[in-house]
DOTOR-916756 format. One record per residue (C-alpha): residue number from 1; x, y, z. Coordinates in steps of 0.1 Angstrom, whole numbers, padded with zeros to 4 digits. Each point is the difference from the previous one (the first is absolute). Layout:
! DOTOR-916756
{NUM {X Y Z}};
...
! end
This chain:
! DOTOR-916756
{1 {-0383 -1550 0194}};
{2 {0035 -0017 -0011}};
{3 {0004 -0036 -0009}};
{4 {0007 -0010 0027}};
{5 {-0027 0011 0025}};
{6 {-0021 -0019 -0025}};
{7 {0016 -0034 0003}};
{8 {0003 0003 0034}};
{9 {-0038 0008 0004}};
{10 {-0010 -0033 -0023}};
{11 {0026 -0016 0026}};
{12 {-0020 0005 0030}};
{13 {-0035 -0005 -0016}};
{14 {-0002 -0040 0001}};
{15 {0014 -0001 0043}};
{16 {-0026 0025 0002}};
{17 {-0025 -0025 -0016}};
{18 {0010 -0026 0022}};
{19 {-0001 0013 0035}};
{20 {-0037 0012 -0013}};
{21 {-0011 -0033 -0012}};
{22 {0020 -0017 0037}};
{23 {-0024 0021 0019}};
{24 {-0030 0005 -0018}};
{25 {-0006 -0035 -0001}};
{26 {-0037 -0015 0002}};
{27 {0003 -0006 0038}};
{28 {0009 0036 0002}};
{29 {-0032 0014 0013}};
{30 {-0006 -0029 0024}};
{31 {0011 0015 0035}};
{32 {-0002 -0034 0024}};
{33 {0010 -0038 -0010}};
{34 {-0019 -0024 -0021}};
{35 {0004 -0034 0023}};
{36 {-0035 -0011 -0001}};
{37 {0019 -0029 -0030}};
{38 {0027 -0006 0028}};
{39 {-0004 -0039 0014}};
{40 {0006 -0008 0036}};
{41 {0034 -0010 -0004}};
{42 {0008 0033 -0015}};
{43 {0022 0022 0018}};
{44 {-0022 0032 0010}};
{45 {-0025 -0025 0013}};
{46 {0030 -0017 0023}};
{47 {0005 0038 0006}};
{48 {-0036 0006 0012}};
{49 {0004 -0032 0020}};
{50 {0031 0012 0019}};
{51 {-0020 0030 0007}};
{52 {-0028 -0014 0016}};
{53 {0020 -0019 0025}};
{54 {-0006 -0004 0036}};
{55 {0006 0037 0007}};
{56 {-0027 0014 -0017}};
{57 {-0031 0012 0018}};
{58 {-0025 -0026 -0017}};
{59 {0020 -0031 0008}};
{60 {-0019 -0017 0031}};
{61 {0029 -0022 0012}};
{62 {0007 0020 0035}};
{63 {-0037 0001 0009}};
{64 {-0006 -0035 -0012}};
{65 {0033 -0010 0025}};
{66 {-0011 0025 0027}};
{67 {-0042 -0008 0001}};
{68 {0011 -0039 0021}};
{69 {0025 0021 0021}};
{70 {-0025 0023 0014}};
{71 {-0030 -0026 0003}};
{72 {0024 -0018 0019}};
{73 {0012 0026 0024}};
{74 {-0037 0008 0006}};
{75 {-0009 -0038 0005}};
{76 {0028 0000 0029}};
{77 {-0010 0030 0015}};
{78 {-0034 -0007 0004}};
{79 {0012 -0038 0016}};
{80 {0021 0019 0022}};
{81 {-0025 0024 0012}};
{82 {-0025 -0028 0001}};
{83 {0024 -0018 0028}};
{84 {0007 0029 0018}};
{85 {-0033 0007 0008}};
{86 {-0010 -0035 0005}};
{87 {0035 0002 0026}};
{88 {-0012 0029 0015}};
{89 {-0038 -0008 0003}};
{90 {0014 -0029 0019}};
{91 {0024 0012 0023}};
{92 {-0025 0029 0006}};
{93 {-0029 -0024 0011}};
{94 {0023 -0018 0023}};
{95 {-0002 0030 0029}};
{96 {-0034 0015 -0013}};
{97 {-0027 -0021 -0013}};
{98 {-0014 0021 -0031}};
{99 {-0026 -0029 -0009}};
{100 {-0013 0002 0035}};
{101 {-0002 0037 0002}};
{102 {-0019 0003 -0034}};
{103 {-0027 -0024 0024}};
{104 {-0002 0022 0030}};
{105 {-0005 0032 -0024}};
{106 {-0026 -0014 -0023}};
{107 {-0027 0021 0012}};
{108 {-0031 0021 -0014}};
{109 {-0022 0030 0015}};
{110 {-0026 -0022 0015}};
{111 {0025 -0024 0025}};
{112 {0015 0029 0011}};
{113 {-0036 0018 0008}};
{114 {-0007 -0036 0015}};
{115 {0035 -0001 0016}};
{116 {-0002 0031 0020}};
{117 {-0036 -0004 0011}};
{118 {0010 -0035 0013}};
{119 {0027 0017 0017}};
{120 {-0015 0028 0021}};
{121 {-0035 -0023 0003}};
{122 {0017 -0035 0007}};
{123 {-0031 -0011 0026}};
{124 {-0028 -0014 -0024}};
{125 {0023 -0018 -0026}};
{126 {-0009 -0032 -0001}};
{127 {0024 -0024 -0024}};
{128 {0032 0007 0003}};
{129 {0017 -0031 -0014}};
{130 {0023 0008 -0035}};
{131 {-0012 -0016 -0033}};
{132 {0019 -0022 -0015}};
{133 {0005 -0009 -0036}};
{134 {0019 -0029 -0012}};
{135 {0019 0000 0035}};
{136 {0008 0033 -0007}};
{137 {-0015 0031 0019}};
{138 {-0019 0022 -0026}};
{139 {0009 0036 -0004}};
{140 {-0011 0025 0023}};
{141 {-0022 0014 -0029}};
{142 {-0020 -0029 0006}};
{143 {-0003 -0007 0034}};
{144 {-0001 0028 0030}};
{145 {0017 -0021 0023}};
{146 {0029 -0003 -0018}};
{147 {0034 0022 0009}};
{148 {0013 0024 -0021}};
{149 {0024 0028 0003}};
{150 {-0013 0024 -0019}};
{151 {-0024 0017 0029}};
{152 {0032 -0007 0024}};
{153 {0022 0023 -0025}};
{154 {-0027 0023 -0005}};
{155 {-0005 0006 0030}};
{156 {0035 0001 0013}};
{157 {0007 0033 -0023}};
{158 {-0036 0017 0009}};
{159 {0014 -0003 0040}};
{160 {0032 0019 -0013}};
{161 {-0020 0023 -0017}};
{162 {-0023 0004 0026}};
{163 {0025 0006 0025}};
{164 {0019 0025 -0019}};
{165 {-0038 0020 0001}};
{166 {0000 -0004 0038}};
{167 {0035 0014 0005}};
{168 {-0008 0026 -0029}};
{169 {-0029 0011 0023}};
{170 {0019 0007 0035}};
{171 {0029 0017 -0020}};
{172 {0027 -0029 0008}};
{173 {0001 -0011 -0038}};
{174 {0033 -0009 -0018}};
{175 {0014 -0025 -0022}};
{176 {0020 -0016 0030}};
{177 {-0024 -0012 0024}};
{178 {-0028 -0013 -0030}};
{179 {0031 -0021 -0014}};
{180 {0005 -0010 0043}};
{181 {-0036 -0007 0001}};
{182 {0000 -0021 -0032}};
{183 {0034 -0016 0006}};
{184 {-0017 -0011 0036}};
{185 {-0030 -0013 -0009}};
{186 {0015 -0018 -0025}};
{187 {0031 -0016 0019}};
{188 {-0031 -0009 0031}};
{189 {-0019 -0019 -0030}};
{190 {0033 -0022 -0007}};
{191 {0003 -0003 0035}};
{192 {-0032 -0012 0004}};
{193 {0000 -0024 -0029}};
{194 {0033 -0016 0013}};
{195 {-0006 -0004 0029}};
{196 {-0036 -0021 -0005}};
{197 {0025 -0021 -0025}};
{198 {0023 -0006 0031}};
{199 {-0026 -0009 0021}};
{200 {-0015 -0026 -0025}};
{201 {0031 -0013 -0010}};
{202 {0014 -0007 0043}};
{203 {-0038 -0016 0004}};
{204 {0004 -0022 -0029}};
{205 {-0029 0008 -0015}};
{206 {-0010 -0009 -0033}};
{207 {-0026 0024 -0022}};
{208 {-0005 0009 -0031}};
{209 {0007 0038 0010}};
{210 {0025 0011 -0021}};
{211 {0022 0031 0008}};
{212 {-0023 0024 -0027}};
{213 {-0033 -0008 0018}};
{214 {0019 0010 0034}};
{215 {0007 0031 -0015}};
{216 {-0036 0006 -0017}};
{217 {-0012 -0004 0034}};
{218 {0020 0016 0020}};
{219 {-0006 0030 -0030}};
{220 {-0035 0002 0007}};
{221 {0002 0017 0033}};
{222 {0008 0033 -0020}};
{223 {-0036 0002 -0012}};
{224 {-0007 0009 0040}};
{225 {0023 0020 0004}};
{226 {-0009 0026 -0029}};
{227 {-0038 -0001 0010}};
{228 {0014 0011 0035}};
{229 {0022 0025 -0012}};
{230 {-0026 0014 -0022}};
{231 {-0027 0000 0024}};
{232 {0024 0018 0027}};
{233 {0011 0027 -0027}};
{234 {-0034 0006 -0006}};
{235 {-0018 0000 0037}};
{236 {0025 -0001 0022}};
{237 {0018 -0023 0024}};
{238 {-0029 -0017 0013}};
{239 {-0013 -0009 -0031}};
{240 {0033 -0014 -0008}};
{241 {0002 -0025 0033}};
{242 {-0038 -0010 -0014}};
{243 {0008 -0009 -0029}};
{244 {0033 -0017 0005}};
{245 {-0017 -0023 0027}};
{246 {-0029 -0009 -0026}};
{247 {0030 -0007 -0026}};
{248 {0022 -0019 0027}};
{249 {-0031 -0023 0009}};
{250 {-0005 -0005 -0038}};
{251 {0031 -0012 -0005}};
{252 {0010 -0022 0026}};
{253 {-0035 -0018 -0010}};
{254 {0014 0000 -0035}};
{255 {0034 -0015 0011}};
{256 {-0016 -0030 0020}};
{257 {-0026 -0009 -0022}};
{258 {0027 -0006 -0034}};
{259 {0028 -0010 0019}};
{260 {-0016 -0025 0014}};
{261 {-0008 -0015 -0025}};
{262 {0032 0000 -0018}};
{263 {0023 -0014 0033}};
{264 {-0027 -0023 0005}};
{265 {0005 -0014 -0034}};
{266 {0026 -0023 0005}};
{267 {-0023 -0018 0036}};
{268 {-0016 -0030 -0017}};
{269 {0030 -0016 -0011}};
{270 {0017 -0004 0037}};
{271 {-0007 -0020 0028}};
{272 {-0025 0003 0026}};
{273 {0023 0012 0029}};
{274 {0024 0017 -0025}};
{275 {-0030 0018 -0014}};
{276 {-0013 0011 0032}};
{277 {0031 0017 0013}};
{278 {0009 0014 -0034}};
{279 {-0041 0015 0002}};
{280 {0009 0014 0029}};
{281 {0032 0020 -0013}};
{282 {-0010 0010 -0036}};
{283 {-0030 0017 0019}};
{284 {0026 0018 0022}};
{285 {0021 0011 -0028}};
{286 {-0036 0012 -0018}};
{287 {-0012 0020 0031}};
{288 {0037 0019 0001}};
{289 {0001 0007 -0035}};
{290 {-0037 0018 0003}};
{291 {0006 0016 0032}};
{292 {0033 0010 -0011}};
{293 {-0018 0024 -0026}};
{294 {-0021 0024 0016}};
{295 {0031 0004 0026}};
{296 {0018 0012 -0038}};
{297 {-0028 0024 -0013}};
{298 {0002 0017 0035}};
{299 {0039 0006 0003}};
{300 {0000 0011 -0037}};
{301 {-0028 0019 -0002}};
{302 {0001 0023 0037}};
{303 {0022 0023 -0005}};
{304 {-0015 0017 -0037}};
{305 {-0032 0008 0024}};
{306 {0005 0030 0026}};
! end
């Protein structure tokens, strides 16, 4: 080795030194940041700061702004919801009265047992005055004089029924005439109904018969009818004209003795003279209304018996 290799080697020897001594320091092992000595004013925690801003997943600014939104949307749509159906409870009770009809079908096993009994054996009944309650009838439950529709609507889909077994039984069944046969004994019931209306309304008579209880009344008939049809589809014609006469007497006796009463209601409070003629037709319109039923059960009823 010359010279001057050697005093270039001694040359290099001290930068060597320092670059060691730069990096080797006593921080040289330490892989992550002391800043547990930084204060808050420092600049990595302003760093941190900035980092936890309002975009970060843990900041609870857009559900804190969000949480009144939402209870408010909810509060409107329930008050809107509320008024609609308040609206629409309303409008509906103007053309059908769904308080009154929750009367005439508040009924248990026992009135209707009673019910029908009354109605095929009218003749030894005794009271048959409504009970009152607070000037208000009591439910049908309660009292067996009372109307209801549920036996009238009962009854008007066992006579479809029923008549779809007699025309099932002479081979002349199809969808077309049960619908004809339910379509006309409905549309005679409607008939029947406005037409006693008309009646009261051109006599001026006042009662406390309302429009339901004409129907409930004028529903009852149907009870006859299927004990006639039944009895004829079991025995024959002439057990059908039997028992259709029984049920026809049973319910014109039926129809004088409560409407009577109720057309009647309204006597005491008129005049002597007024009274006495206005007797006179309210017991006309009574006797046309129950004669006018057993004429019904036979035109809707002859024909499903051959």
């Amino acid at each position: 080795m010359d010279s001057d290799s050697v005093f270039r080697q001694r040359r290099l020897q001290p930068n060597m030194r320092l670059r060691r001594n730069s990096t080797e320091g006593p921080d040289a092992g330490q892989l992550f940041e002391d800043t547990s000595g930084l204060r808050p004013g420092s600049q990595t925690g302003h760093s941190r700061k900035q980092q936890t801003g309002p975009h970060t997943g843990g900041c609870p600014g857009p559900s804190i702004l969000s949480e009144p939104m939402s209870n408010l949307a909810i509060a409107y749509g329930s008050s809107l919801a509320t008024q609609g159906r308040e609206m629409m409870d309303k409008n509906l009770d103007r053309f059908i009265p769904i308080s009154k009809l929750k009367y005439y079908f508040a009924v248990d096993t026992l009135y209707v047992g009673k019910k029908l009994g009354l109605l095929v054996f009218p003749y030894m009944h005794k009271n048959w005055e409504v009970s009152y309650q607070q000037d208000c009838p009591v439910a049908p439950c309660l009292d067996v004089n009372a109307p209801d529709l549920y036996i009238p609507a009962m009854g008007f889909i066992t006579y479809v029924l029923v008549a779809g077994l007699a025309m099932g039984t002479q081979n002349r069944f199809s969808l077309e005439l049960l619908g004809v046969q339910a379509s006309s004994a409905l549309v005679w019931l409607i008939m029947e109904v406005l037409v006693v209306l008309l009646s009261l309304y051109l006599v001026t008579v006042n009662t406390d018969l309302t429009t339901i209880d004409l129907l409930a009344f004028s529903g009852y008939k149907y009870v006859g009818m299927i004990v006639g049809v039944v009895a004829g589809l079991m025995f024959g014609r002439p057990a059908y004209y039997l028992c259709l006469l029984w049920c026809c007497a049973a319910i014109f006796v039926f129809m004088i003795r409560s409407l009577r009463l109720k057309l009647l209601s309204e006597a005491a409070a008129e005049g002597r003279l007024v009274r006495g003629t206005k007797n006179q037709l309210r017991m006309y319109i009574t006797m046309t209304i129950a004669a006018a039923q057993p004429v019904f059960m036979y035109w809707l009823t002859s024909h499903l018996i051959r």
